[in-house]
N, C-alpha and C positions, 0 to 999 in steps of 0.2 A: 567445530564451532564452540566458542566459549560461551555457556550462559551466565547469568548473574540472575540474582534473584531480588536486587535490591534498585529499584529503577532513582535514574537520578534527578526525577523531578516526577508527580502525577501522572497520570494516564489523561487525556483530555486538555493538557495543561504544555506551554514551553518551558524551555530553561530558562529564558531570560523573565518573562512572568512569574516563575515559582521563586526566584533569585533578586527578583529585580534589578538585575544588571543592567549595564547599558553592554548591549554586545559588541566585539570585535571580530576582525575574522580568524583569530583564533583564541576566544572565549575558552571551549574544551573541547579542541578539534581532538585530541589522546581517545576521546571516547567516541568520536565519532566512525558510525558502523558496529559498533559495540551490542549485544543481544542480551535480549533478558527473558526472564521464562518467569512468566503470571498465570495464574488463573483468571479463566474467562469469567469475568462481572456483568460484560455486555450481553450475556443471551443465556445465561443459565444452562448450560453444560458442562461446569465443574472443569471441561478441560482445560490443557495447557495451551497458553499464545505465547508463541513467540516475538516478538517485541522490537526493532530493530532503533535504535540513536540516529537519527540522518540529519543534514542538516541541509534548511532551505537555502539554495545555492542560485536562485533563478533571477535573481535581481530585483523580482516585486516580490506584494505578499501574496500568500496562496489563501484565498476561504473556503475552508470546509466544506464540503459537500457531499462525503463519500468514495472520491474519485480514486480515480490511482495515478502515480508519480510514478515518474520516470529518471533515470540519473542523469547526471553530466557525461561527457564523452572524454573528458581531458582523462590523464594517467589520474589511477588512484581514486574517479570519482564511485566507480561501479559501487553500488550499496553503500554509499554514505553521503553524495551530494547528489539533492535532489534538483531538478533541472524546469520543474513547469510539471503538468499533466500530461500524460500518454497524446502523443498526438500523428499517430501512426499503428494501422489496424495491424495487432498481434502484438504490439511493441511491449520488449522488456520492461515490469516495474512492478509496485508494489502498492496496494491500498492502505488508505492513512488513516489509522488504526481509529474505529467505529466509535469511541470514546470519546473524540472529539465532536462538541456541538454543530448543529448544521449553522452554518454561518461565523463561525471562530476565525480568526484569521492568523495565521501563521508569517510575522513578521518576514521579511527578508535579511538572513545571517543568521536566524533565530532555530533552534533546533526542536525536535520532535520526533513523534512515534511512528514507524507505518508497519503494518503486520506480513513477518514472512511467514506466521507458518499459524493455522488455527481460527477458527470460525471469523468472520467480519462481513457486515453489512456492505456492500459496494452500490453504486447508482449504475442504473441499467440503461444502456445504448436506446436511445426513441420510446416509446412508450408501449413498448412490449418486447419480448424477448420468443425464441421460437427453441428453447432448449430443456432438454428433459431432467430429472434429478438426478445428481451423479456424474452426467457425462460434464466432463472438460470443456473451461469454459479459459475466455484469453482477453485480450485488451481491445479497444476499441481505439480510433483516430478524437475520441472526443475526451479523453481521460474517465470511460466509463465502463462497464464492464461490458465486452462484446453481445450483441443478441444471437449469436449464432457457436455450435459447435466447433472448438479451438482446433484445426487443423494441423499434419503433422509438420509444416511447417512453421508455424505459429507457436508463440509462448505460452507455454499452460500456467494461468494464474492458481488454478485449485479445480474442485469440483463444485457442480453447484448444490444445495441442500435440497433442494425440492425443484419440482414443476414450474419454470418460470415462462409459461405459456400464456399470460394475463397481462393487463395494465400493471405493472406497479412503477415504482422511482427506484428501489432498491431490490438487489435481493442477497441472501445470504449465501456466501460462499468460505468453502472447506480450503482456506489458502495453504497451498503447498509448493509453490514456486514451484517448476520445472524449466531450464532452458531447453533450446532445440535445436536442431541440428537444419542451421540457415539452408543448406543446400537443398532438402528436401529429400536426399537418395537415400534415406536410411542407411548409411554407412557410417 
């Protein structure tokens, strides 16, 4: 993996807003999928995020809300054309980097941040979650972060940072992408 250190528009922000473009569908496709390596601003642990360019490929706009994205299926989309919100329990994807405002909307063609790898806030499945700190945590059918223990069938999105045994909307997880092995047989 290549990183960059020089992002090519704000954290929180698109390229066609920080550019004022009017976009096409190949505005800076070259960089699309392309990573960047930042310091964490959102939560004050100095680490490194990983940073991903993807671009909204889903035909509406997507708003903010924590969730995770999912890619396209076509050749070529894996990790850089985003497809809608997760909407299939376990399903491959990635959360749209915590820096964006709750309620921002992310044009359609318009590109953006979502984090593979380093702390982010994600929205939690129903209004409680039934998983402990640490353990492996995966996708929900709602674009949100599963309420249960990520199975070894299931996508491991990260771990989670604490006790997510309460009410909340969010909670913070250690993204570290893992895929899995569909079958199930540990082979």
């Amino acid at each position: 993996m290549v990183l960059d250190n020089n992002l090519q528009f704000e954290r929180g922000g698109t390229f066609a807003g920080a550019s004022g473009m009017t976009l096409t569908d190949i505005s800076i496709e070259h960089l699309v999928g392309k990573t960047y390596a930042v310091k964490d601003t959102e939560h004050g642990t100095g680490e490194e995020v990983i940073l991903r360019l993807v671009k909204n490929d889903s035909g509406s706009a997507i708003t903010c809300a924590n969730q995770i994205v999912k890619f396209g299926v076509d050749a070529k989309d894996f990790g850089r054309y985003v497809d809608g919100t997760t909407s299939i329990r376990g399903q491959i994807g990635l959360p749209i980097d915590d820096a964006y405002a709750s309620g921002f909307v992310i044009p359609d063609n318009d590109y953006f941040y979502v984090v593979q790898k380093g702390p982010c806030n994600v929205a939690t499945h129903g209004s409680s979650m039934d998983v402990l700190a640490h353990e492996p945590v995966t996708t929900s059918a709602t674009g949100t972060l599963g309420g249960w223990l990520a199975s070894y069938t299931e996508f491991i999105l990260g771990t989670l940072d604490a006790d997510a045994r309460t009410i909340s909307t969010t909670a913070l997880v250690w993204v570290d992408a893992k895929l899995y092995n569909v079958s199930g047989s540990g082979t």
